[in-house]
C-alpha positions as CSV (number, residue, x, y, z in Angstrom):
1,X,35.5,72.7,90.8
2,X,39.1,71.1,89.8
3,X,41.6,71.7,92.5
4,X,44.5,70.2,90.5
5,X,47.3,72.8,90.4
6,X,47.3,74.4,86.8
7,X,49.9,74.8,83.9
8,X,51.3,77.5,82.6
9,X,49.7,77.7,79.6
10,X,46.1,76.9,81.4
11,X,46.5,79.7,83.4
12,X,48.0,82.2,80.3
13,X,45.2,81.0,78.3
14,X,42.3,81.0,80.6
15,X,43.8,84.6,81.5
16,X,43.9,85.8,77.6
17,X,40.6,84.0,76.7
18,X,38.8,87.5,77.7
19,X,39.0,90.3,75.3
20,X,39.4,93.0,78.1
21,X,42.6,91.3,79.3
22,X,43.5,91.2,75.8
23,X,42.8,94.7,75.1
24,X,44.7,95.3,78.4
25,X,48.2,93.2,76.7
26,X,48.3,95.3,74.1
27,X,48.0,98.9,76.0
28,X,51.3,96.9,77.8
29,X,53.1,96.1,75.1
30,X,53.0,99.7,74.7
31,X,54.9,100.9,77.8
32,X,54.1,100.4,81.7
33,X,51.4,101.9,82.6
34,X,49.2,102.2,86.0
35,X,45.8,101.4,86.4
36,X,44.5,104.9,85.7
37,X,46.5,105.2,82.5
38,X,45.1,101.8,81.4
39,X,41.5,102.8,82.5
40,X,41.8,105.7,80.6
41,X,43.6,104.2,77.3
42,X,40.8,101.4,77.1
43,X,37.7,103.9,78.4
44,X,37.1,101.5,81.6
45,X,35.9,101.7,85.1
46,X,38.9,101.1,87.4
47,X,37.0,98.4,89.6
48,X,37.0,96.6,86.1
49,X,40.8,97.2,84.7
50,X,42.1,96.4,88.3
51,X,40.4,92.8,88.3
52,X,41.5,91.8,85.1
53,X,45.0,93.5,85.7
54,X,45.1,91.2,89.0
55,X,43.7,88.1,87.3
56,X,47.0,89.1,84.4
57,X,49.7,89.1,87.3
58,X,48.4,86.0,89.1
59,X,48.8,83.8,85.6
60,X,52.3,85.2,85.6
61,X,52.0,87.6,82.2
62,X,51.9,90.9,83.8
63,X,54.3,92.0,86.5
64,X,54.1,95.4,88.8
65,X,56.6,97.7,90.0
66,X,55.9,100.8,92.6
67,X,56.8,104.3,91.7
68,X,55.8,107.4,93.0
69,X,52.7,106.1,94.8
70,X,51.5,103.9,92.0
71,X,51.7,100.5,90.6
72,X,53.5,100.3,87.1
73,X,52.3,97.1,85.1
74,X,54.2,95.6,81.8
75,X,53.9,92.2,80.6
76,X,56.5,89.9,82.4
77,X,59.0,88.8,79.9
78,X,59.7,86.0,81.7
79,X,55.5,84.6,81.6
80,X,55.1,85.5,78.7
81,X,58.2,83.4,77.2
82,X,57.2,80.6,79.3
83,X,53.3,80.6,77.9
84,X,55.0,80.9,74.1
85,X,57.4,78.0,74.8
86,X,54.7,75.3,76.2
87,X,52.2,76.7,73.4
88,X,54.9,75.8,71.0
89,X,55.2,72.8,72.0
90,X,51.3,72.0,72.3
91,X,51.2,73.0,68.5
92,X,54.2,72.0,67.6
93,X,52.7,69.6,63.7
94,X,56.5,68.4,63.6
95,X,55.9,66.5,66.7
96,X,53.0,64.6,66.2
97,X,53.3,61.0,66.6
98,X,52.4,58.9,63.9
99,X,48.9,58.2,65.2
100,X,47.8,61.5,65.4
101,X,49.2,62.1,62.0
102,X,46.5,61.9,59.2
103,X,45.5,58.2,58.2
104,X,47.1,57.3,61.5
105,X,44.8,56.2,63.5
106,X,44.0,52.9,61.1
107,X,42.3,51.0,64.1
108,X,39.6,53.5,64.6
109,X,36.2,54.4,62.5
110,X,37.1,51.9,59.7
């Protein structure tokens, strides 16, 4: 296994690559909700939501709050800006250099 610390974006993407974490974003973008809300909303097992819940806060996209006995979760503002800003710049086509333009790379498979 790699031990090299990760990105950002490695750890946002790695974290959104699973469709239950997905399905878990959008109940967020919602409102806040606990994990008993969420395990409700998305008609799963709470040993299952509060994994992938955990695995979301520890890449930095979902951020919880205590209240009344519980943990609220929404997505963190402030992780999810960061993941759109170095995915931006990842895709950004106006940045490519000239190389990895098309017909750049003249030196190779000709």
């Amino acid at each position: 296994m790699d031990s090299r610390p990760t990105s950002a974006l490695d750890r946002g993407l790695r974290a959104l690559a699973d469709p239950t974490r997905l399905r878990i974003v959008a109940a967020l973008r919602e409102r806040e909700r606990c994990v008993r809300d969420l395990c409700d909303a998305l008609h799963l097992g709470q040993p299952l939501v509060s994994h992938h819940v955990g695995q979301l806060v520890t890449a930095g996209l979902v951020t919880g709050r205590r209240a009344k006995g519980y943990t609220l979760y929404r997505i963190d503002p402030a992780g999810a800006t960061a993941l759109r800003g170095e995915l931006d710049l990842l895709l950004d086509a106006d940045a490519l250099v000239g190389a990895a333009r098309r017909g750049g790379g003249e030196q190779c498979c000709r």
